[in-house]
C-alpha positions as CSV (number, residue, x, y, z in Angstrom):
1,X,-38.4,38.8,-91.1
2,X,-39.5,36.0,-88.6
3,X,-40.3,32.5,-90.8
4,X,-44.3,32.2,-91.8
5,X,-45.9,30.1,-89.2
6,X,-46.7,26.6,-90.5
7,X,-50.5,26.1,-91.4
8,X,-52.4,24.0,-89.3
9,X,-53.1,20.1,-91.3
10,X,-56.7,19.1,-92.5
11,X,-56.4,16.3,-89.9
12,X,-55.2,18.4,-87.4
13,X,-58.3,20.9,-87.7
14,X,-60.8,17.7,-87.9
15,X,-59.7,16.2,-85.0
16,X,-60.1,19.5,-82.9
17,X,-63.3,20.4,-84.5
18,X,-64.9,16.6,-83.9
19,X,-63.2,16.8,-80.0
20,X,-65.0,20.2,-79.4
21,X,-68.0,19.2,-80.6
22,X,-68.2,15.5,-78.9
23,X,-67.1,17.7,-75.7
24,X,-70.0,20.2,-76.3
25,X,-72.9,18.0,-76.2
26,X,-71.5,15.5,-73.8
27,X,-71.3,19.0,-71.6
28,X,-74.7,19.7,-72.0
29,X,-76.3,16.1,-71.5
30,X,-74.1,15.6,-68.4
31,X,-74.6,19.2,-67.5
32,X,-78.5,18.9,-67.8
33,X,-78.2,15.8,-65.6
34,X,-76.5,17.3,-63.2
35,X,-79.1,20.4,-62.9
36,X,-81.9,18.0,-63.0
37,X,-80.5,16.1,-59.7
38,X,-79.4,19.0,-57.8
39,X,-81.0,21.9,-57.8
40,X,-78.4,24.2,-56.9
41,X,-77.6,26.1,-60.4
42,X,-74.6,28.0,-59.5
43,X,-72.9,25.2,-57.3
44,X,-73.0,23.0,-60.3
45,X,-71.6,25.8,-62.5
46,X,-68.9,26.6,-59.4
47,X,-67.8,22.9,-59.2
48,X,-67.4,22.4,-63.2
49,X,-64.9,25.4,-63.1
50,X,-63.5,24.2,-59.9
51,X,-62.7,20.5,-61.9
52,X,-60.9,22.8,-64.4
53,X,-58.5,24.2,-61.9
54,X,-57.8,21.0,-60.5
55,X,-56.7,20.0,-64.1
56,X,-55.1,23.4,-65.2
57,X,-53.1,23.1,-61.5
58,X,-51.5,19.7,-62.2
59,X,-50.8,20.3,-65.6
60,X,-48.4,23.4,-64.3
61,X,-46.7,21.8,-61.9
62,X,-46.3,18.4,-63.0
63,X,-44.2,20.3,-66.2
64,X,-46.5,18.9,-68.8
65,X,-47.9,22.8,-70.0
66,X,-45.6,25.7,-69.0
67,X,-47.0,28.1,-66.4
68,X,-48.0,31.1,-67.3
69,X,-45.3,34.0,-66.4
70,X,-48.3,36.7,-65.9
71,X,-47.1,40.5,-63.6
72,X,-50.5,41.5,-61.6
73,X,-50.8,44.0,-63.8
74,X,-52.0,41.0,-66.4
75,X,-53.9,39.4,-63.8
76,X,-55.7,42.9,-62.8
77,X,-56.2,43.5,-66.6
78,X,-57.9,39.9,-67.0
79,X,-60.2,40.1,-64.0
80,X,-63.2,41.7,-65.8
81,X,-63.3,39.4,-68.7
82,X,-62.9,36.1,-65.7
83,X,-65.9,37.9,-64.5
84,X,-67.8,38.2,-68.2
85,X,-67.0,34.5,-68.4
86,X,-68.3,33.4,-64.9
87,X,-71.4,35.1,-65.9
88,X,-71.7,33.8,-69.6
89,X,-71.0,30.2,-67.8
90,X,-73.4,30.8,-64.6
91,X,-76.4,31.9,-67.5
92,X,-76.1,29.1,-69.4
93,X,-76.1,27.0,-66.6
94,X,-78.8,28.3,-65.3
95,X,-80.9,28.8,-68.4
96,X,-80.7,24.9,-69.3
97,X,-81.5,24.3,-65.4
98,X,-84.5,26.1,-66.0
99,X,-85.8,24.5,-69.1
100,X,-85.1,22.5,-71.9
101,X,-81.6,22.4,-73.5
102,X,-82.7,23.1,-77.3
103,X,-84.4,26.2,-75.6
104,X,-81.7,27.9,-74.4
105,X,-79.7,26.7,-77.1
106,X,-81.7,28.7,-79.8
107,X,-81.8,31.4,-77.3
108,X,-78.4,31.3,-77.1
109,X,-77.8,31.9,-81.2
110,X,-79.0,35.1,-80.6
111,X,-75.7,35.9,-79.0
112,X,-74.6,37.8,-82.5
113,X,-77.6,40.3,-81.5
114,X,-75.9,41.5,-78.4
115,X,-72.2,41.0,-79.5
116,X,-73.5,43.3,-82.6
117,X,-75.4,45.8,-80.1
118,X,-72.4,46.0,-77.7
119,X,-69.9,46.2,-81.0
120,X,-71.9,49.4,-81.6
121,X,-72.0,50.8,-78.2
122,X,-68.5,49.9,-76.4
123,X,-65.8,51.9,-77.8
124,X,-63.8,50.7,-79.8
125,X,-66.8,50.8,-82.4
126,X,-67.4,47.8,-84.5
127,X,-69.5,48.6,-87.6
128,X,-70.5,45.5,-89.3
129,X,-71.6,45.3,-93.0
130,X,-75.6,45.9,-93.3
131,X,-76.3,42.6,-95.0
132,X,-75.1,40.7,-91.5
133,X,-77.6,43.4,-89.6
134,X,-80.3,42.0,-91.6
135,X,-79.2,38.9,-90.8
136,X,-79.6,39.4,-87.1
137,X,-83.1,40.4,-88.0
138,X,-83.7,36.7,-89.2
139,X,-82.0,35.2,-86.3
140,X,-84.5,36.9,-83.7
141,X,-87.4,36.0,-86.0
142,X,-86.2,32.5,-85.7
143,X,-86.0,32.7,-81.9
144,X,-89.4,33.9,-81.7
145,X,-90.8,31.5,-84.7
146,X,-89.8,28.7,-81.6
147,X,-91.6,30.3,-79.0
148,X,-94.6,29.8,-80.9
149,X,-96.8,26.4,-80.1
150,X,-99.3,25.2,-82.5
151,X,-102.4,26.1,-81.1
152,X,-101.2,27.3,-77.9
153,X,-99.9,30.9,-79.0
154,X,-96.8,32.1,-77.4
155,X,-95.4,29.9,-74.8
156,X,-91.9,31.0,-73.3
157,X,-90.0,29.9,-70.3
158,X,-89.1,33.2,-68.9
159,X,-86.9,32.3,-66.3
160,X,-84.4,30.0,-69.4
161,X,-84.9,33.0,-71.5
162,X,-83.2,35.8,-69.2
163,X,-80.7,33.5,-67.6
164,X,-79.6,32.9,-71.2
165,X,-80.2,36.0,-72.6
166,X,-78.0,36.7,-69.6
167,X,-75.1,34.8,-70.7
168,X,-75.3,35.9,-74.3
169,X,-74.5,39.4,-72.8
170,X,-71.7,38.4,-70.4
171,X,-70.4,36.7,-73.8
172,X,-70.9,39.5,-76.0
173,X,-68.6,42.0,-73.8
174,X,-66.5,38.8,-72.8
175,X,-65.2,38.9,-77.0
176,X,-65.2,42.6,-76.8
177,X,-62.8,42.4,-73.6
178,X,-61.0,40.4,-74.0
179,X,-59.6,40.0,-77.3
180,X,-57.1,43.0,-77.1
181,X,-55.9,41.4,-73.4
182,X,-55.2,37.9,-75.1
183,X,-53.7,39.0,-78.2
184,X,-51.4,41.2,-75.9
185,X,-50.6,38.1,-74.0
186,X,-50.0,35.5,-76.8
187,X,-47.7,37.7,-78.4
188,X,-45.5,37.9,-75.6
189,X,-44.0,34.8,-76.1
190,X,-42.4,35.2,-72.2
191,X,-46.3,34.9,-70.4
192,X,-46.3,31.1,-71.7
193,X,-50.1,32.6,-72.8
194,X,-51.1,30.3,-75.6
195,X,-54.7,29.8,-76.3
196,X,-54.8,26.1,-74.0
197,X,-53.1,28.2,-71.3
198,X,-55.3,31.3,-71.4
199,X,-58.1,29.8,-71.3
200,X,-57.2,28.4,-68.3
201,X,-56.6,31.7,-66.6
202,X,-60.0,32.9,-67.3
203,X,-61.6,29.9,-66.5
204,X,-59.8,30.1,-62.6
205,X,-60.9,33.9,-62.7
206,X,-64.2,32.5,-63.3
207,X,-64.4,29.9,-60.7
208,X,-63.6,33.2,-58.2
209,X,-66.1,34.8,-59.5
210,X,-68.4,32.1,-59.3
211,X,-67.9,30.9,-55.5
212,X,-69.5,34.4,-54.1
213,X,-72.8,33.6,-56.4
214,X,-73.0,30.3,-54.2
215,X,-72.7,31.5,-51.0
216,X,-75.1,34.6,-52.1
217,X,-77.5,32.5,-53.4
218,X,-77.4,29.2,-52.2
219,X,-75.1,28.5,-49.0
220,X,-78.7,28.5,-46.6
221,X,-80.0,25.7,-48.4
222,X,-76.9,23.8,-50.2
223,X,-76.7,21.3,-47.1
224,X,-80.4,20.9,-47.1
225,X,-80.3,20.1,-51.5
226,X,-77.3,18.2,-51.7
227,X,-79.4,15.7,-49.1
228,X,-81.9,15.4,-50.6
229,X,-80.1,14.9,-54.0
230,X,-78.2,11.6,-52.4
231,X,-80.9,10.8,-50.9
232,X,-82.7,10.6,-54.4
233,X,-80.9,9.9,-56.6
234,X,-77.6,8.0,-54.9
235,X,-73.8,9.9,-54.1
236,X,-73.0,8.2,-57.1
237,X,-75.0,10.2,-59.7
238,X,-75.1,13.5,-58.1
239,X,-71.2,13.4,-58.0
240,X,-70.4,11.4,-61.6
241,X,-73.4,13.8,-63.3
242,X,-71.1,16.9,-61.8
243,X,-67.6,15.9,-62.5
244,X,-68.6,14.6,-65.5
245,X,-70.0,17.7,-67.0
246,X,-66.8,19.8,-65.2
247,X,-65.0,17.7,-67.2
248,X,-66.9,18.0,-70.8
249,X,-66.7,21.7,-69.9
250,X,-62.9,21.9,-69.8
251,X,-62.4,20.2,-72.4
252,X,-64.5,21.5,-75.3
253,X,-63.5,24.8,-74.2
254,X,-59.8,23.9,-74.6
255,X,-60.3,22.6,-78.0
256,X,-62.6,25.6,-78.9
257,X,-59.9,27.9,-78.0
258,X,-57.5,25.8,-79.8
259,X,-59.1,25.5,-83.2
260,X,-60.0,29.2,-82.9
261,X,-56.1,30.2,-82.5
262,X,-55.5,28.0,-85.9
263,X,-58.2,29.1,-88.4
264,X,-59.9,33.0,-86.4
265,X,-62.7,33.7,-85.0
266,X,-65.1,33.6,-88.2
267,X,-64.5,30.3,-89.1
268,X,-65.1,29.5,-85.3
269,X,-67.8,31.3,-85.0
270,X,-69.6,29.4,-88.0
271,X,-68.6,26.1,-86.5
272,X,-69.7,27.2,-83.3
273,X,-73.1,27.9,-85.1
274,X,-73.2,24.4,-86.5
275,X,-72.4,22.4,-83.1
276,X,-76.1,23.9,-81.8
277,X,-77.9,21.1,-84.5
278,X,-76.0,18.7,-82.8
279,X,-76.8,19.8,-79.3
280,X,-80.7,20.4,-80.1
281,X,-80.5,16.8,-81.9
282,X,-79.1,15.0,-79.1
283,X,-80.8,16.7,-76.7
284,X,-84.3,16.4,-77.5
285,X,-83.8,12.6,-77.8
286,X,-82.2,11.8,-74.4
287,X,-84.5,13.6,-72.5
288,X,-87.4,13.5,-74.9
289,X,-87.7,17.1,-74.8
290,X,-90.4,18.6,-77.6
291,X,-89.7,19.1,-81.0
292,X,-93.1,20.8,-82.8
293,X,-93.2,22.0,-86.1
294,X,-92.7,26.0,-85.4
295,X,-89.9,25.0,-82.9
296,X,-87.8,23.0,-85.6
297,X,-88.6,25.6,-88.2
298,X,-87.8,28.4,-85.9
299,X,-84.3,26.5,-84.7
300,X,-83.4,26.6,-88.4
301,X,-83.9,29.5,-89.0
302,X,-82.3,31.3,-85.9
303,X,-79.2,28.9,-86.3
304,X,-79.2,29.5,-90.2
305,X,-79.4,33.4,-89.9
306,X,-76.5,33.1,-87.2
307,X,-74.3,31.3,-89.9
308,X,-75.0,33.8,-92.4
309,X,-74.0,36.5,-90.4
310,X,-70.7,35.2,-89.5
311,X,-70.0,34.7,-93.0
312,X,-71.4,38.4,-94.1
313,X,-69.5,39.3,-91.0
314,X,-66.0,39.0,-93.4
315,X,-66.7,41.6,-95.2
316,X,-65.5,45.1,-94.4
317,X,-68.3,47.8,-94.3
318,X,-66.9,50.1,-97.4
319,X,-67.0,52.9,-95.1
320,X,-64.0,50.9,-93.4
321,X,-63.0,50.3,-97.6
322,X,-63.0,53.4,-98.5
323,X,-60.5,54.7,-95.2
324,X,-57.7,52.2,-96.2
325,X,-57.9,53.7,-99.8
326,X,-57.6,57.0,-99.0
């Protein structure tokens, strides 16, 4: 029998978790910057990939990570989840350019809805327990709670709301993709495919996915806005606000990836849950964004509900119980 694999230290697993989140919200104040001086959504989402590359590039062939050994076949097989991720990524992007960071944030904890929609719809079928169903019912009633201004009714940015609703779909069938591809790969000691390394591969996949949305979208007028971004706000800004957020990108994903490969993807997932507090915290007091009663209370509760059905999540449906016993 191969030796037990050596559990992953306290410190080790502190340090990982405090780098992903410090990484996260640095991402989204420098990506918000970024979006707020240049108002091309998808060349700011394109160049933050692009910056990964870059990194992932030099890290290959200067020898300090191991290239990945990968046939086409691999490549081929990881093409639609680069192409879930480039969406996911381009969404979110998007979404905060639209409007304010804590919204798409509490729009994007309703990512468990889809992932639990898609789990039930995309072979193979993922039944969850009911308890975390019910759970996804508090989670939208949360989202909505925060939609809800004192006095004002219902007030929604639609255009945040479906580029992030957006992204929590591309994510949703990103997990559901791609976690039999990865596992394959990691196992296979000889594809050099550990978690730092694959995500690396799907972010390049999704910087190619990402460069046809620019010139789709944007190529007419990206001459024209990046102008009239230097000429407002300085080449400095525009191009530290980018790289800096490119950077924050690769790197909390790296450390996401990292901690999830130690401790699974529930524990992750609940961490992941957590970080949005952080995010919604910092946000709203950089850039003042507002914070009304129903919108905190409805935060809570939409982040709360998505931490309890991660953790109802770990239990097996006794349908599931009752096969293994038989």
């Amino acid at each position: 029998m191969p030796p037990k694999a050596e559990a992953p230290s306290n410190m080790k697993l502190v340090l990982l978790v405090a780098a992903w989140y410090a990484g996260n919200t640095l991402y989204n104040i420098y990506n918000k910057k970024a979006t707020n001086t240049m108002h091309a959504h998808w060349f700011v989402a394109t160049s933050q990939n692009a910056l990964g590359v870059v990194w992932s590039l030099f890290l290959w062939t200067s020898g300090i990570r191991k290239t990945p050994n990968l046939t086409s076949a691999d490549i081929i097989a990881c093409v639609p989840i680069g192409l879930c991720a480039a969406a996911a990524h381009g969404g979110s992007v998007l979404a905060m350019g639209a409007g304010a960071v804590s919204f798409a944030q509490i729009v994007k904890a309703c990512e468990p809805v889809f992932a639990a929609v898609i789990g039930l719809l995309v072979p193979p079928i993922d039944v969850k327990p009911p308890l975390a169903y019910a759970m996804l019912l508090v989670i939208v009633g949360g989202v909505g709670l925060s939609c809800v201004k004192e006095g004002k009714g219902i007030d929604i940015n639609t255009t945040a709301l479906m580029f992030a609703s957006v992204a929590n779909v591309a994510a949703a069938f990103k997990g559901k993709l791609g976690k039999a591809v990865t596992d394959k790969l990691k196992k296979d000691k000889s594809k050099n495919m550990d978690s730092a390394n694959v995500y690396a591969v799907m972010n390049i996949l999704s910087f190619l996915w990402t460069v046809p949305m620019v010139l789709i979208e944007e190529l007419p007028t990206l001459g024209q806005e990046w102008e009239g971004a230097v000429n407002k706000h300085g080449l400095y800004e525009v191009v530290f606000n980018i790289a800096m957020s490119g950077f924050f990108f690769y790197i909390y994903n790296e450390f996401a990836f990292a901690f999830t490969a130690q401790v699974g993807a529930v524990t992750s997932s609940v961490l992941n849950t957590a970080k949005r507090v952080i995010i919604i915290v910092a946000s709203a007091i950089i850039f003042q964004e507002g914070m009304g009663r129903n919108k905190m209370m409805g935060s809570a509760i939409a982040i709360g509900g998505t931490f309890l059905y991660s953790m109802a999540s770990k239990k097996k449906p006794a349908v599931d119980a009752a096969k293994k016993a038989a």
